[in-house]
C-alpha positions in Angstrom: -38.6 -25.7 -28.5 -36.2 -24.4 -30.8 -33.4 -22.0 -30.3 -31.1 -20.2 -32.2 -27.6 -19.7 -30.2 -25.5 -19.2 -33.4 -22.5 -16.7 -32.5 -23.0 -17.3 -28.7 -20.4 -18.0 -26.9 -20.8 -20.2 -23.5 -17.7 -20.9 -21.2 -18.4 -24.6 -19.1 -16.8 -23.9 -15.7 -15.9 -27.4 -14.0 -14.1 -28.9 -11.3 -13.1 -31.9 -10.2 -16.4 -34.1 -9.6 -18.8 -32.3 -11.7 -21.6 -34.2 -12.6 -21.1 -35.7 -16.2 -24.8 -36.0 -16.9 -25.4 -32.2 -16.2 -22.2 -31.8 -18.2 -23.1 -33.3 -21.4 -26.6 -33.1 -21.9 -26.6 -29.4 -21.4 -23.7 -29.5 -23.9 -25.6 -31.1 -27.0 -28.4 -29.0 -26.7 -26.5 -25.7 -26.0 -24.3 -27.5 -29.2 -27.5 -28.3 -31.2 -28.6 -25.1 -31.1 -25.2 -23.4 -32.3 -23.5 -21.9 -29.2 -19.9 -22.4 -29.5 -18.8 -24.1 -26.3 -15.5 -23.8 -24.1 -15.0 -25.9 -21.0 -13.0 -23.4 -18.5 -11.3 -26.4 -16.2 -10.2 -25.4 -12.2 -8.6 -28.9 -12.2 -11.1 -31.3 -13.1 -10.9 -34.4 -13.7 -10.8 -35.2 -17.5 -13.4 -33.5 -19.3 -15.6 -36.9 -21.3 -15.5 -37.6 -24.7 -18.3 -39.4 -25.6 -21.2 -40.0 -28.6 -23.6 -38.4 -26.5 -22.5 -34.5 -26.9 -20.3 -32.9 -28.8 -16.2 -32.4 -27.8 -16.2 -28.7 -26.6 -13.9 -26.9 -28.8 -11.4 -25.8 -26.6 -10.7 -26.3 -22.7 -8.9 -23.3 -20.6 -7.4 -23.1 -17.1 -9.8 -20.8 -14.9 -6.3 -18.6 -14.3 -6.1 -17.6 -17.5 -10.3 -17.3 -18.4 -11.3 -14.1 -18.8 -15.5 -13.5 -18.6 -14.9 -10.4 -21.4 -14.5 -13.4 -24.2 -17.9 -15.0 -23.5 -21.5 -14.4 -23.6 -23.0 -17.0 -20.8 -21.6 -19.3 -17.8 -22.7 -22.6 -17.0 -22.2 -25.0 -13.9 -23.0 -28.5 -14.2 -23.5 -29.5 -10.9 -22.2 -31.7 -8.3 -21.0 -31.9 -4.8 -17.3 -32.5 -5.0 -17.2 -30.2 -8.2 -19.1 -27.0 -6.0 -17.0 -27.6 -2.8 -13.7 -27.0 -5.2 -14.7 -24.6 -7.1 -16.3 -22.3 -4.1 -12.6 -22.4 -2.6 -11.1 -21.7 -6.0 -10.6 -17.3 -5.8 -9.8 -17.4 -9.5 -13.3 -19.7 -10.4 -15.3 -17.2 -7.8 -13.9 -14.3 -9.5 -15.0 -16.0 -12.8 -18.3 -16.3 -11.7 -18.4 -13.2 -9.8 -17.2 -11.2 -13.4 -20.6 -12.8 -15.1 -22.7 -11.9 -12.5 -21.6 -8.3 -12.4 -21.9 -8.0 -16.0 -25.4 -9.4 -15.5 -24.6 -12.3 -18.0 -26.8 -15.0 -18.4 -25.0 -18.0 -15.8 -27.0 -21.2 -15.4 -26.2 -23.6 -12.5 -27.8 -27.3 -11.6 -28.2 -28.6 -8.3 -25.2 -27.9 -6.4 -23.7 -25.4 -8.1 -25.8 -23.0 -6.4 -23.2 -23.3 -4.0 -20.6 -21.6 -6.2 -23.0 -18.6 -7.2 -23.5 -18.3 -3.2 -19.3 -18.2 -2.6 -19.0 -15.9 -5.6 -21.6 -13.5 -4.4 -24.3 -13.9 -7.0 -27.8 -14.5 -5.8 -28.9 -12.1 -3.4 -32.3 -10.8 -4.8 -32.5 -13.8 -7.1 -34.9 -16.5 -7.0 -32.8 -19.9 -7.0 -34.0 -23.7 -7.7 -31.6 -25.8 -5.8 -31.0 -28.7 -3.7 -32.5 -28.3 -0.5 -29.7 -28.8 1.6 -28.7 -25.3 0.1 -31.4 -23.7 1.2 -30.1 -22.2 4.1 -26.7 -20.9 2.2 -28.9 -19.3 -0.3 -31.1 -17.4 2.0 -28.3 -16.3 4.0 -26.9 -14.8 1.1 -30.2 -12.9 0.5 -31.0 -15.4 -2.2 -35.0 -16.6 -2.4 -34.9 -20.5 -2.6 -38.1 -21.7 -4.1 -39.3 -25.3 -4.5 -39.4 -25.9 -7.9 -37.6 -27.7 -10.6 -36.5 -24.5 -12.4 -36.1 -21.0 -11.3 -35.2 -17.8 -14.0 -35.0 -14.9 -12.8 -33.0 -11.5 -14.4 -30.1 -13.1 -15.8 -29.8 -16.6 -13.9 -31.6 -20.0 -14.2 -31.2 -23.0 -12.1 -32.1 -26.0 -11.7 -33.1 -28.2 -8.5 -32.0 -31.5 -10.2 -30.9 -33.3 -13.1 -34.8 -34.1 -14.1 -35.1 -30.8 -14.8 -32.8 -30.7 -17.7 -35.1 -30.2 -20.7 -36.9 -26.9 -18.9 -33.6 -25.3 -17.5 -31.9 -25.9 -21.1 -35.2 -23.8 -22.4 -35.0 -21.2 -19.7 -31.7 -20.6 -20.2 -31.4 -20.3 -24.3 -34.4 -17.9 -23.5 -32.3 -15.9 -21.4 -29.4 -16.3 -23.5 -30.9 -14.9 -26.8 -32.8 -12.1 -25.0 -29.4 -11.0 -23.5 -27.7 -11.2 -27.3 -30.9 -9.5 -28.3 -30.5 -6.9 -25.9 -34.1 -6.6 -24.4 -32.8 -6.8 -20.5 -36.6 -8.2 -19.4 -36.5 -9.5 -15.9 -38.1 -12.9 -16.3 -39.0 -14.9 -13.1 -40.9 -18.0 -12.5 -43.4 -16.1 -10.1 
């Protein structure tokens, strides 16, 4: 499916260990589609420059990000990357500022564990790793078995496999948030 993200402007938040795959293949579609892309870094390793997505334009230090200059968040996932940035306060006050604001954030796999430190699922249907599942019902999130969840403002993904329907979920929930139609979309 096609999207037009022209104007939209997503901020990448990573630490270091963040899955690469997650990282890029999200980034050449979110790219392709015409979303202007910054990588917002809480120490990561070195962000990859590769054929297979496009360089992000700029990278910032999470300490100086501030939510007010974008229109979306996304969290690549993995482990090592989610443990840092849940005990980062400036990346969960990041996140925390999107989900406030009830901007669109997408997350894969274990990056539910940083919307969970920051706050940011309780009511929500979430798509994660299993191992999660307890951390996101305790934070009166609703895990669900499924590849993708989208509910309100926030799609996630269980697993990298997923990739093709989360990007789709969440350039649907980005251009309805740029359009302004505040539907409450859910996989139920």
């Amino acid at each position: 499916m096609s999207h037009d993200l022209t104007s939209l402007k997503i901020a990448t938040l990573v630490a270091a260990g963040f899955e690469q795959d997650h990282f890029l293949d999200a980034q050449k579609f979110f790219h392709q589609a015409g979303a202007t892309i910054t990588t917002v870094s809480a120490g990561a390793d070195k962000v990859p420059e590769t054929g297979k997505a496009v360089k992000p334009l700029a990278t910032i230090a999470v300490d100086s990000a501030d939510e007010t200059g974008f229109d979306a968040l996304f969290l690549p996932g993995g482990k090592a990357s989610a443990d840092n940035l849940s005990r980062n306060p400036a990346a969960i006050e990041f996140v925390r500022s999107f989900s406030a604001a009830s901007k669109p954030i997408g997350a894969i796999a274990d990056a539910a564990k940083v919307l969970v430190a920051a706050d940011g699922i309780a009511g929500l249907r979430v798509a994660a790793d299993p191992a999660l599942r307890g951390a996101i019902e305790n934070a009166g999130g609703v895990w669900i078995e499924k590849p993708v969840a989208y509910d309100r403002y926030l799609v996630t993904a269980a697993h990298i496999q997923a990739i093709e329907p989360f990007c789709d979920a969440f350039a649907k929930i980005c251009t309805e948030h740029k359009g302004g139609s505040g539907s409450s979309l859910h996989t139920d």
